[in-house]
N, C-alpha and C positions, 0 to 999 in steps of 0.2 A: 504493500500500500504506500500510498505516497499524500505528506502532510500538506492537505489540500490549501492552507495558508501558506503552502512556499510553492507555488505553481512553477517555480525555475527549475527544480529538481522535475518535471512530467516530463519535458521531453528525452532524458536518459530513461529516464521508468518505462515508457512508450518501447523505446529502442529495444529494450532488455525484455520485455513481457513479449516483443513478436519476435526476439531472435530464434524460436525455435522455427519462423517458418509458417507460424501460425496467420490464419485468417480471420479477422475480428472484426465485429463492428464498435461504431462508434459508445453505444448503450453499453456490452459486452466491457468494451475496455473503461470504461467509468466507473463501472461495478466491481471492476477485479483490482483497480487501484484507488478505488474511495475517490474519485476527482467527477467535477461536474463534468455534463458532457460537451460547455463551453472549454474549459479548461481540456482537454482530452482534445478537439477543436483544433487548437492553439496551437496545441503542441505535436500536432498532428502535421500541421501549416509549418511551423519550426523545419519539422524532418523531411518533408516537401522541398524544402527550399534549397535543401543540400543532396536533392534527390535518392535519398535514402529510406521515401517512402512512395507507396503509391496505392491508390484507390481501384478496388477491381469490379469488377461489371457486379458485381451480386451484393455491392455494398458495404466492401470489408475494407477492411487494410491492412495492406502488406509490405514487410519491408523486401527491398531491392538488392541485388546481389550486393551494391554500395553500402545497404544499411543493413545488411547482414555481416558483411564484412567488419564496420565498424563494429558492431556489436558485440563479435568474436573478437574487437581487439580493446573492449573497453572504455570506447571512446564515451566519457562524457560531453553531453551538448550542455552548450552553456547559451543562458537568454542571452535573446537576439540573433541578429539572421547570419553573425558570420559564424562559420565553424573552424573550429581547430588545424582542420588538416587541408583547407581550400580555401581560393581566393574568391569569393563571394559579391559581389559588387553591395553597396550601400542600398540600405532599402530606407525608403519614408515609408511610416505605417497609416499609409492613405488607404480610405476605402477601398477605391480601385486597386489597390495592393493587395487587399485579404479579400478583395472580390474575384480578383486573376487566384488566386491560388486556394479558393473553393470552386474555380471554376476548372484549376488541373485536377480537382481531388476529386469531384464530383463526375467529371466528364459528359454526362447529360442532368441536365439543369433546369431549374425552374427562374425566373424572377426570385420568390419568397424562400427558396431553397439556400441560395446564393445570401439573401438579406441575413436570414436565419443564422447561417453563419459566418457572416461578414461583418455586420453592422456595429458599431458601439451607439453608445448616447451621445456621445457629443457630437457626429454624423450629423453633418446636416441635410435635409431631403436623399436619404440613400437608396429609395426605390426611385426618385426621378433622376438621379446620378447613375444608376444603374442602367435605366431604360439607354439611356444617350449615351454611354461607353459601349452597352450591348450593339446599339445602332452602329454604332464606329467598326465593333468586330465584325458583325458579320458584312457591310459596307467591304469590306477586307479579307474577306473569306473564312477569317479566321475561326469563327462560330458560324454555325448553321442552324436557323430555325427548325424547327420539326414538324411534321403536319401531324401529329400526334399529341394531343392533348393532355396534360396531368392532370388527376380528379383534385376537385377542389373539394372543401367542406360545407360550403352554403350546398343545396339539394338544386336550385334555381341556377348555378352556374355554370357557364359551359368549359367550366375547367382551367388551370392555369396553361398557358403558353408553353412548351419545351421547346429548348437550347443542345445543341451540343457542340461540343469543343471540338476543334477540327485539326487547327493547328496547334500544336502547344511544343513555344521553340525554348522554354525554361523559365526560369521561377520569376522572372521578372515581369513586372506589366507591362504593357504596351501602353505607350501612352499618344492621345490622340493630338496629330500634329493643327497649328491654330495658324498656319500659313496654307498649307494644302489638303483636299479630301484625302486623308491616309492617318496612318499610325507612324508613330518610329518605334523600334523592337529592339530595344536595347541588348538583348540575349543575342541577336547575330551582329549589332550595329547599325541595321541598315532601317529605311523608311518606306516604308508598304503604303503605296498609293490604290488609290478604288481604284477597282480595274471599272473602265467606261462600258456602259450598258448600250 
């Protein structure tokens, strides 16, 4: 278990509870280390970003031959997004930051999926922040809508939107460029312009 008032120590506890290989979800792993399933989230995003984990179609997660490696050799992660043994680039912890990397972790997606768990409080409008980064990905190919609809909760709904992730070039977001219709992708360098319709 891991002392839910020091959320720094989950992302080794995360590492170490799936280095057997194992397939877990996000409820599953909350329960077996006493941590919210925001915090489990988090630190979930942490191991992401050093790609030592990854999210599998049935909803679990699993660590990667990188994050099995590590695990076999003890690496503690320490808070924040750089790690010990790689050069990392600098992250600002914008929404758009923890909305790209629920959106590696998730791979098909909702709007409220991604809010769920992306968002903080002091967010400001982060479902209409979202709409308009969402429009920028897929503008870009990067995301593709679904014609396949998520059930909502109201009975009267016709269900939330689905997303899915199409490219996904590393942990960093793409940020939408305010000179031309495109992104720049800081993971390869370069600036991804809308391909013209």
């Amino acid at each position: 278990m891991v002392d839910r008032h020091h959320p720094g120590k989950a992302p080794t506890a995360l590492l170490q509870k799936l280095s057997g290989g194992l397939c877990l979800t996000i409820d599953q792993l909350a329960e077996d280390l006493d941590l919210t399933n925001r915090q489990v989230s988090d630190a979930a995003a942490n191991l992401l970003r050093r790609n030592y984990l990854e999210r599998m179609a049935v909803g679990c997660y699993q660590l990667t031959p990188e994050g099995l490696a590590a695990a076999a050799a003890g690496e503690v992660i320490k808070s924040g997004p750089k790690g010990p043994r790689q050069k990392v680039p600098e992250y600002k912890d914008t929404f758009r930051q923890r909305a790209w990397s629920s959106m590696r972790m998730q791979r098909m997606f909702t709007v409220p999926s991604i809010i769920l768990e992306a968002a903080r409080s002091s967010d400001r409008n982060p479902e209409d922040n979202l709409h308009r980064y969402l429009q920028a990905l897929v503008r870009v190919e990067y995301v593709a809508a679904s014609p396949h609809r998520a059930a909502a909760p109201a009975p009267t709904s016709n269900g939330y939107k689905r997303f899915q992730l199409r490219i996904n070039t590393g942990p960093r977001a793409p940020v939408v460029l305010s000179k031309a219709p495109g992104i720049r992708d800081f993971n390869t360098g370069e600036d991804v312009l809308c391909t013209p319709r």
